[in-house]
Backbone as CSV, one residue per row, in Angstrom:
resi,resn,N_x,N_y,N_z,CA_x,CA_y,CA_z,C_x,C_y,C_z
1,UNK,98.181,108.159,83.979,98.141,108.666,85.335,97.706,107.537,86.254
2,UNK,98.127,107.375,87.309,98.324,106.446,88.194,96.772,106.559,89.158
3,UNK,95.936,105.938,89.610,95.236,106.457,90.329,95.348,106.332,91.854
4,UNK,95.038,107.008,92.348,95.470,107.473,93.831,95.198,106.614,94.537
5,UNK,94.383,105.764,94.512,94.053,104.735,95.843,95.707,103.919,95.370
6,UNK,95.717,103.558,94.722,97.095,102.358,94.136,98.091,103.143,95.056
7,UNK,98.376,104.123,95.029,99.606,104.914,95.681,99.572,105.037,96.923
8,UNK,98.259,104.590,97.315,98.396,105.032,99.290,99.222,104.343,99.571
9,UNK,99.618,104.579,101.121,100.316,104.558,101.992,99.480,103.428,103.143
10,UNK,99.867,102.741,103.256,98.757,101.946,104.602,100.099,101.379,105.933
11,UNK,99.346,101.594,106.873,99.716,101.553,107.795,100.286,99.713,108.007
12,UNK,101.167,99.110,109.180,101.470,97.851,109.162,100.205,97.228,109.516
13,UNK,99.471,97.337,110.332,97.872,97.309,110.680,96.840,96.730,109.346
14,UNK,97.105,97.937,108.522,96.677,97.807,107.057,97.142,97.222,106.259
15,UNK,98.220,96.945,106.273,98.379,96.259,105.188,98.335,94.878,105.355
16,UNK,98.529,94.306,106.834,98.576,93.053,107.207,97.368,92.679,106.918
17,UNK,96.406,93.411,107.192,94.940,93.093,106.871,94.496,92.698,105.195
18,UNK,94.993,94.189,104.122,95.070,93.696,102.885,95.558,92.481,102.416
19,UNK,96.807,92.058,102.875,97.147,90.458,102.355,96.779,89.526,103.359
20,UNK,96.147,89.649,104.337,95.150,88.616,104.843,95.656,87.730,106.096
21,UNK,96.987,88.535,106.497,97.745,87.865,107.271,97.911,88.633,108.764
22,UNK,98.450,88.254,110.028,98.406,88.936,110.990,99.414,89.606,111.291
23,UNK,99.512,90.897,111.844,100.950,91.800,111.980,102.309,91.151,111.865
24,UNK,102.239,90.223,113.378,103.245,89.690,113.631,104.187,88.759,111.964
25,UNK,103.395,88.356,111.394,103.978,87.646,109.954,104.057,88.821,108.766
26,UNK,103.555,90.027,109.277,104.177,90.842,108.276,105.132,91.502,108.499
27,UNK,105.217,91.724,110.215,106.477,91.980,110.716,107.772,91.464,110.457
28,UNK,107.981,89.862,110.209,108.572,89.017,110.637,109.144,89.548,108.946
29,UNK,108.059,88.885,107.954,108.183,89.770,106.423,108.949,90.872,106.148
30,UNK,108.552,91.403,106.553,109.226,92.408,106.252,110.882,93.159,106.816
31,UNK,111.264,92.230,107.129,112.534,92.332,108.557,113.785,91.395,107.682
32,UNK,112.886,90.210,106.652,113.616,89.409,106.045,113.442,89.925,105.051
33,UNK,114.321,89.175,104.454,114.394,88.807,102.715,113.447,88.500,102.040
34,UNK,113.078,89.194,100.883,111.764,88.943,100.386,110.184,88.836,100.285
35,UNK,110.272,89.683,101.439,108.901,89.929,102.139,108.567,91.224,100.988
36,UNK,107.456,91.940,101.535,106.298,93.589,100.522,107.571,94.526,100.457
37,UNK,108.038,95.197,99.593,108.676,96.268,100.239,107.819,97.554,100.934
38,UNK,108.417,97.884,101.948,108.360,98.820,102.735,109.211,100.066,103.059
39,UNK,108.507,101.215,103.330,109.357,101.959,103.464,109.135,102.701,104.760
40,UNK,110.735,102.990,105.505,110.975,103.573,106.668,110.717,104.362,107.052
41,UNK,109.606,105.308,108.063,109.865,106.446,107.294,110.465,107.544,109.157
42,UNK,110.637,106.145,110.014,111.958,106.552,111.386,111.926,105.536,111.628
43,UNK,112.614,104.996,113.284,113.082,104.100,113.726,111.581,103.071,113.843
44,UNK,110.861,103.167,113.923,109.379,102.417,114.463,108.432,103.147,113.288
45,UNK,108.728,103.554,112.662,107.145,104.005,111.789,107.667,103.542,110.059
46,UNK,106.364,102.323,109.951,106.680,101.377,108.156,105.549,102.232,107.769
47,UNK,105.065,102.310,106.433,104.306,102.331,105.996,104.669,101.774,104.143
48,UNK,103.396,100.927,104.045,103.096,100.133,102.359,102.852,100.718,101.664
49,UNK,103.046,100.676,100.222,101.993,101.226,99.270,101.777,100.247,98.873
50,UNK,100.157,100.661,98.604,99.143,99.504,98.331,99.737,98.671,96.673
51,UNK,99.703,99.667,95.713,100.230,99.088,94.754,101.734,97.910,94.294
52,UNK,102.526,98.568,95.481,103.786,97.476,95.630,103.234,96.332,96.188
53,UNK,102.554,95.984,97.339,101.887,95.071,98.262,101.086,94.101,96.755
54,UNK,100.490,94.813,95.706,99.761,94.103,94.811,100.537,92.932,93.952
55,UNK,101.675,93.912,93.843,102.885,93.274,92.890,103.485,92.319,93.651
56,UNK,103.703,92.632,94.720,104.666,91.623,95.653,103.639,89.956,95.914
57,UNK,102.619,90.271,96.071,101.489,89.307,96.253,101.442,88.796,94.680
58,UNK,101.155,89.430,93.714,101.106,88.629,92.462,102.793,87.705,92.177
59,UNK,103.440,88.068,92.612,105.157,87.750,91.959,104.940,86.198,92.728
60,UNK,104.509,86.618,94.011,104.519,85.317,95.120,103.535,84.353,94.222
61,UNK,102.455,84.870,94.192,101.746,84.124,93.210,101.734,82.857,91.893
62,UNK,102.812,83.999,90.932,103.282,83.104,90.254,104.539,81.905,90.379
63,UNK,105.247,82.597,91.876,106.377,81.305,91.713,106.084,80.143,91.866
């Protein structure tokens, strides 16, 4: 069983903060190729899960 904090949802706000970077470069991230995945959830509203954001940061990590 997965535990629940891993599965939240964080806001672009939040999550820019979790990987340590400022909106605008997670914006920019996420618009391109290869940036956290994100998901849509209307025209203006992203939201992360924390656990993808972990993976995406470790993958970057190792290249």
């Amino acid at each position: 069983m997965s535990n629940e904090k891993e599965t939240e949802f964080l806001t672009q706000r939040e999550a820019a903060k979790y990987l340590g970077v400022h909106q605008n470069t997670l914006n920019k991230l996420s618009k391109g190729t290869g940036g956290p995945p994100v998901s849509r959830i209307g025209p203006r509203l992203l939201r992360y899960r924390r656990d993808l954001l972990l993976a995406w940061m470790r993958e970057k990590e190792a290249a």
